[in-house]
C-alpha positions as CSV (number, residue, x, y, z in Angstrom):
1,X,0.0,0.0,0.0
2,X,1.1,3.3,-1.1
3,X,0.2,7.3,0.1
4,X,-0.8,10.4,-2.1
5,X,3.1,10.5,-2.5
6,X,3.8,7.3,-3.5
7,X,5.3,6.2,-0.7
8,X,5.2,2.9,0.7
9,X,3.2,2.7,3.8
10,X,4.7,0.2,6.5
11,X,2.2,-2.9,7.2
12,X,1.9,-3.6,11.4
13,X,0.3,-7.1,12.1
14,X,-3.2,-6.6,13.6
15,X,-3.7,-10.0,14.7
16,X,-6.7,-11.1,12.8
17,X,-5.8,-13.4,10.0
18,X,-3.8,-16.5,8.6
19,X,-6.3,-18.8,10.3
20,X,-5.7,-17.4,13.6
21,X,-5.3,-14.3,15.8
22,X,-1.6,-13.7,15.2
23,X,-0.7,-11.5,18.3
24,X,-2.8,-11.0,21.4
25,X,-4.0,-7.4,21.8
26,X,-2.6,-6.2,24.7
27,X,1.0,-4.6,24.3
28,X,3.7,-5.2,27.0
29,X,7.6,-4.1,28.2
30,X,11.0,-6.4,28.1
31,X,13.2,-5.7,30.6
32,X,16.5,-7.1,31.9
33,X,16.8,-8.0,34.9
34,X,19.0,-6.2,37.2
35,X,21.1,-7.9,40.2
36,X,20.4,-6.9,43.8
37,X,22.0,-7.4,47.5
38,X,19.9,-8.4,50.2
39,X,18.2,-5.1,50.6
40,X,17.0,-4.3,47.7
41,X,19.9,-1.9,46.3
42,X,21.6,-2.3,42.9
43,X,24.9,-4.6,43.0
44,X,27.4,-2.4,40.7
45,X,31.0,-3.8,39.8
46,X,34.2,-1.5,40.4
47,X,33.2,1.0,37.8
48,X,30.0,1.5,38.7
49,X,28.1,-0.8,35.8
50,X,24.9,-2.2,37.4
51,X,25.1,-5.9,37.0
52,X,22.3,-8.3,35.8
53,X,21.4,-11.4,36.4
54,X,22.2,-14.4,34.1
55,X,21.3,-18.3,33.7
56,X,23.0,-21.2,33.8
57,X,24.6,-20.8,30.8
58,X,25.8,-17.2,31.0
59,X,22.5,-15.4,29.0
60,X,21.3,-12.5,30.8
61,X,18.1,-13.1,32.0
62,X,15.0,-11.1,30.2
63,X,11.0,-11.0,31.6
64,X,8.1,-9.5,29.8
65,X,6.4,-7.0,31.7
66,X,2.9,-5.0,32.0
67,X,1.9,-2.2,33.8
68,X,-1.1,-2.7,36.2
69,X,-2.9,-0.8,37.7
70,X,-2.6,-0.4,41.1
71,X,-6.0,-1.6,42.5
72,X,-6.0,-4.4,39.5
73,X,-3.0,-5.8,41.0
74,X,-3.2,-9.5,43.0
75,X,-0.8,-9.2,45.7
76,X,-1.1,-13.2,46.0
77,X,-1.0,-14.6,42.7
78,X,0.6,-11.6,40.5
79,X,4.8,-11.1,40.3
80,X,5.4,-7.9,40.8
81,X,8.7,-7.1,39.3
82,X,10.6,-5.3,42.3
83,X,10.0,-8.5,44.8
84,X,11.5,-5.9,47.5
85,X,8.8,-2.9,46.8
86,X,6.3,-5.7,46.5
87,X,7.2,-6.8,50.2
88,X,7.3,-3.2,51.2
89,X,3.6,-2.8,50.0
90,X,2.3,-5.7,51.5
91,X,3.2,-4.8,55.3
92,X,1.3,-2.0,54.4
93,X,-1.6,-3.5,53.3
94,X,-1.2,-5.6,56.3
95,X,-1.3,-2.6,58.5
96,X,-5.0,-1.8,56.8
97,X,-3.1,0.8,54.4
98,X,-5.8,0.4,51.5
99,X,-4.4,-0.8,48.1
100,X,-4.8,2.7,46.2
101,X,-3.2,4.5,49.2
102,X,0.4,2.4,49.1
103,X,3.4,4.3,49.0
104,X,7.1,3.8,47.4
105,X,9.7,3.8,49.4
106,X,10.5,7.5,48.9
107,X,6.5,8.2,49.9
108,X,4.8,9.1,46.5
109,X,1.5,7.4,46.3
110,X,1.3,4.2,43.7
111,X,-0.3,4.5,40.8
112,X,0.9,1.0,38.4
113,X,2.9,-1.6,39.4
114,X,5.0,-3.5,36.9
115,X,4.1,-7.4,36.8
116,X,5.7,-10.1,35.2
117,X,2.8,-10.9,32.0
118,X,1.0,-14.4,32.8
119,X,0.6,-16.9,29.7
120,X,-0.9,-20.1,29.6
121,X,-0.7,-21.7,33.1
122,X,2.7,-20.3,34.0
123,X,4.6,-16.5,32.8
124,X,5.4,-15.5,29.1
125,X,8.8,-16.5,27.8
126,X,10.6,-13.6,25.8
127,X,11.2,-16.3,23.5
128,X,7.7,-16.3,22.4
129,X,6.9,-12.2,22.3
130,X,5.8,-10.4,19.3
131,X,7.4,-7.0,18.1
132,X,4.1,-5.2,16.9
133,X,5.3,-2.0,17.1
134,X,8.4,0.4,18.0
135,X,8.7,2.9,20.9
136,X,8.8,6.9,20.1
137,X,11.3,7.8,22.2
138,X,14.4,5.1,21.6
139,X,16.9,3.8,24.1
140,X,20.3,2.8,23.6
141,X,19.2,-0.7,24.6
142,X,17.5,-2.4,21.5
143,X,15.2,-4.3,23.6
144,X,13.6,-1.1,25.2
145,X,12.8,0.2,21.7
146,X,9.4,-2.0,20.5
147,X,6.4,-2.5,21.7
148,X,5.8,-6.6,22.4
149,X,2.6,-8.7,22.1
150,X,2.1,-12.5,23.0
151,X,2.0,-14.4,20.1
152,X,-1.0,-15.6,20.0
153,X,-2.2,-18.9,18.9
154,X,0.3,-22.1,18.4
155,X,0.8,-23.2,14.4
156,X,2.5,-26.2,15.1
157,X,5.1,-28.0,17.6
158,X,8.3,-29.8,16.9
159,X,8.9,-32.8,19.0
160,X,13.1,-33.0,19.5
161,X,14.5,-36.1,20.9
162,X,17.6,-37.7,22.6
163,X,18.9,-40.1,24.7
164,X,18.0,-37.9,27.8
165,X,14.6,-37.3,26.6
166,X,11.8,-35.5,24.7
167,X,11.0,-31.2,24.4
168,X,8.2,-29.5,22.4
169,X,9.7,-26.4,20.7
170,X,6.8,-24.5,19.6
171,X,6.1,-22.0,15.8
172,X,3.8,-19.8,16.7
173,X,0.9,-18.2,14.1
174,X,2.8,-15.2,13.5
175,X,5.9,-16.4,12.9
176,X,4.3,-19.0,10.6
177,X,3.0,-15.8,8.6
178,X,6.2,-13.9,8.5
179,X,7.8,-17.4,6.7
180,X,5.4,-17.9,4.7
181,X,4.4,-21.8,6.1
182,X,2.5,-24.0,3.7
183,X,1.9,-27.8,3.7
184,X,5.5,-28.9,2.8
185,X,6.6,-31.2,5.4
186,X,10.5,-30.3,4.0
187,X,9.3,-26.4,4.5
188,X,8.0,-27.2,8.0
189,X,10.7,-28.6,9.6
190,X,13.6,-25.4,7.8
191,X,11.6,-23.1,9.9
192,X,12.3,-25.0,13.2
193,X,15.9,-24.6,12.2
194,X,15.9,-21.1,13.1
195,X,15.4,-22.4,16.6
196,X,18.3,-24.9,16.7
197,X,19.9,-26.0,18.4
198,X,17.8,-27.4,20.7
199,X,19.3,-29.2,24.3
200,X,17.7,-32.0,26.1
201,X,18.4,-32.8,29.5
202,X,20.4,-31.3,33.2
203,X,23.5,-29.7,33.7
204,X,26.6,-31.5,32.2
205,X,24.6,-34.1,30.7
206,X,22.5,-31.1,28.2
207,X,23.3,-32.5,24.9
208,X,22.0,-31.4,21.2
209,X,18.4,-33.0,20.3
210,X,17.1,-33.4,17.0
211,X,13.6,-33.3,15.5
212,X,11.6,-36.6,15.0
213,X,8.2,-35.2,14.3
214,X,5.8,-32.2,13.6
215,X,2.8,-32.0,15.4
216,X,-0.5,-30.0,13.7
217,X,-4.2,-30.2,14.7
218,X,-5.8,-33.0,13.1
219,X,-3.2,-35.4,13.6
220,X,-4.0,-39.0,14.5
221,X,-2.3,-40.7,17.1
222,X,-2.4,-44.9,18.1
223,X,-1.9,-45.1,21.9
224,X,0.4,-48.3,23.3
225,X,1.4,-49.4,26.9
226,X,4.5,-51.4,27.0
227,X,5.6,-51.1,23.4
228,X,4.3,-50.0,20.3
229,X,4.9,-53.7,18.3
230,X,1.8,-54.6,20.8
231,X,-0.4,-52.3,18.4
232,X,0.0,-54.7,16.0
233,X,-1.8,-57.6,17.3
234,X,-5.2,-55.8,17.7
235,X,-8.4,-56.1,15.7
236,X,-10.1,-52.9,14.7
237,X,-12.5,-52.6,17.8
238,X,-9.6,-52.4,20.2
239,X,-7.4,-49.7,17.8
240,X,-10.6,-47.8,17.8
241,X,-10.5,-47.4,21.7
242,X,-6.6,-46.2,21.2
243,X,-7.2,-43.6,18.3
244,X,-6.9,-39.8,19.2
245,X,-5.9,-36.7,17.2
246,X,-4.5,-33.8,18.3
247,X,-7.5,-31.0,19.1
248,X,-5.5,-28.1,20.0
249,X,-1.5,-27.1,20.6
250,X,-2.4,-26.5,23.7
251,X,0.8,-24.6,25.7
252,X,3.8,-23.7,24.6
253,X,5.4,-23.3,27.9
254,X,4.0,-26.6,29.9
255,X,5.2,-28.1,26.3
256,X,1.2,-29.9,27.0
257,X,-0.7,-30.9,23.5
258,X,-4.5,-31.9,24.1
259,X,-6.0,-35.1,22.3
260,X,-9.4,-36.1,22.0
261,X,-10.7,-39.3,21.2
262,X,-11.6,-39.6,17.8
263,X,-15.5,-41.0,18.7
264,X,-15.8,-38.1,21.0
265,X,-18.3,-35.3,20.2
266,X,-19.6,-33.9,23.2
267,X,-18.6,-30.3,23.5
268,X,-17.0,-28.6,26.4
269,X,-20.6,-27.6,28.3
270,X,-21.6,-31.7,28.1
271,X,-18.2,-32.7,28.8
272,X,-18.3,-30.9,32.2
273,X,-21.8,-31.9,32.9
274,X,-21.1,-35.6,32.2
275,X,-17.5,-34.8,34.7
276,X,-18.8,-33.3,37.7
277,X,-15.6,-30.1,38.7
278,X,-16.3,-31.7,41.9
279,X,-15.0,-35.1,41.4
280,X,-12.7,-34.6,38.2
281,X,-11.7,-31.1,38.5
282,X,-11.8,-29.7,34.8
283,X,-10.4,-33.1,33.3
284,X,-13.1,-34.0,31.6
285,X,-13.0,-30.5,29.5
286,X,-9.4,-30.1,29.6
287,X,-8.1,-33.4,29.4
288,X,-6.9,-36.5,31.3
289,X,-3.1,-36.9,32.4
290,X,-2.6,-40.0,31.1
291,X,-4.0,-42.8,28.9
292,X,-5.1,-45.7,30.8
293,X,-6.3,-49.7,29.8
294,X,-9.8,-49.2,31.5
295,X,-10.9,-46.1,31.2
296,X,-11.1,-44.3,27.7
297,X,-10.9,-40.6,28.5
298,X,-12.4,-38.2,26.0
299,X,-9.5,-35.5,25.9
300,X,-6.2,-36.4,27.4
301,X,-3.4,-33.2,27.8
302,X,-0.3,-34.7,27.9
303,X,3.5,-33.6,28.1
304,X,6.3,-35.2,26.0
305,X,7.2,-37.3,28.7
306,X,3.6,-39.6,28.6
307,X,3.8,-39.8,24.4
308,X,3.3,-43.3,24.6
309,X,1.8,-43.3,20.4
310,X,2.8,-43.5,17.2
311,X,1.8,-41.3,15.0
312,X,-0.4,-41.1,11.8
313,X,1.7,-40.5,8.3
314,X,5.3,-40.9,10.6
315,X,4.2,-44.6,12.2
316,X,1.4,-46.2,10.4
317,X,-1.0,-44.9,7.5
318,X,-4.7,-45.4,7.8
319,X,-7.3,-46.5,4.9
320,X,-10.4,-45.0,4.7
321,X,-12.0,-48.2,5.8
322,X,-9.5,-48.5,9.1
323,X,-7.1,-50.7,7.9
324,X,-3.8,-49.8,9.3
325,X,-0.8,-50.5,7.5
326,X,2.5,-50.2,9.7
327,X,5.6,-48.8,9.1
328,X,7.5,-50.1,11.9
């Protein structure tokens, strides 16, 4: 698109397209995080540099941030930033100061509070933030200069593997826009490279994984116990009891993928009416934790760790009258 002038006009994702919401709308801060002593100040080395934290592996450490409001802001269950203005407040509040009267420690009344931005069932990683826009006035740190969103929905997951274990590594919808993603299964897996290399497992024993499979919605999946070769001596009845897909990519940072039963169609209303929250919690809507010989749960949410399957197209194929033909 082009002005009066002729000028190119810049495109900035809105979030509404590519068979997804691309970006959720709300816009947040990164920051670095800054090292502190035991009361709070700033730890500087011999020249007067602040110091910042950093992770195992030497990477300074980044969090995404929003500014709350101060009477929005859930003293038990948010993370405020400053965990020593946060402790500050909350003697305050325990000494009946009300929440929209709390002071700083140099007595200005609170207005926002910066809070660590919430995603999924944990905190959003960096990794997975959005640049949607840049800032007006720039700093001479790059990562102050944009304007982030969460990515919104997950395209697809890579399953990486070693001898230590299994990680999901997830493509998000926006990034899937920005390469241009089609059905390729060659395409699929050159994006993951620009998230390679990938390590699997603790400390010294962290070693270089590589990817076995790429998980989309719609993806059947046979469920074994022991071993997968015990698959093989079913009759159709009893495959039909094992065979999921995957409904939804469910979170990126629990690395959790929900299944559902491929006979199932009761919707998320019946499925809670039919599992009391009572007696099953929300398992019966959000899915079972594992897969189990007598009971045949309608969802099951599961981490790499309980992906006892093989999987349609990469394990077997599947006729349209059910026959299974292996390829193990």
């Amino acid at each position: 698109m082009k002005d009066e002038k002729e000028n190119r006009i810049p495109k900035i994702a809105t979030g509404d397209s590519i068979r997804g919401q691309l970006h959720l709308d709300t816009f947040y801060g990164k920051i670095k995080m800054a090292a502190k002593d035991e009361n709070g100040s700033l730890i500087r080395n011999g020249d007067g540099i602040i110091q910042y934290l950093k992770d195992k592996r030497g990477n300074e450490i980044y969090k995404m941030v929003g500014r709350k409001p101060i009477d929005n802001v859930n003293f038990q269950t948010d993370n405020i930033i400053d965990e020593y203005l946060a402790d500050y407040l909350k003697k305050q509040i325990e000494n009946g100061v009300h929440q929209n009267e709390l002071i700083d420690f140099q007595g200005n009344i609170i207005r926002h509070l910066r809070c660590e931005v919430k995603s999924g069932r944990g905190v959003m990683n960096p990794e997975n933030a959005t640049i949607v826009k840049e800032q007006t006035y720039k700093s001479n740190k790059e990562y102050k200069n944009y304007y982030y969103a969460d990515s919104g929905d997950n395209y697809m997951f890579g399953l990486y593997e070693n001898e230590n274990g299994r990680k999901i590594v997830s493509i998000n919808t926006f990034d899937s826009a920005k390469l241009s993603i089609n059905q390729n299964e060659d395409t699929r897996r050159e994006v993951f490279k620009s998230k390679e290399p990938i390590l699997v497992g603790r400390g010294k024993n962290e070693k270089e994984s590589k990817l076995v499979h790429v998980f989309l919605p719609g993806q059947k999946v046979l469920f074994f116990f022991e071993d997968k070769e015990e698959l093989k001596e079913l009759d159709k009845s009893d495959l039909s009891l094992r065979l999921y897909y995957v409904k939804k990519l469910a979170d990126a940072n629990t690395q959790r993928i929900l299944f559902q039963h491929h006979l199932e169609a009761r919707n998320d209303e019946n499925l809670q009416k039919y599992f009391p929250k009572n007696e099953f919690g929300t398992k019966g809507k959000d899915g079972f934790s594992s897969f189990t010989e007598n009971f045949i749960a309608p969802r099951l949410l599961l981490t790499p760790t309980k992906f006892n399957f093989v999987i349609e197209n990469k394990d077997f194929d599947m006729q349209i009258d059910g026959t299974i033909n292996w390829k193990f």
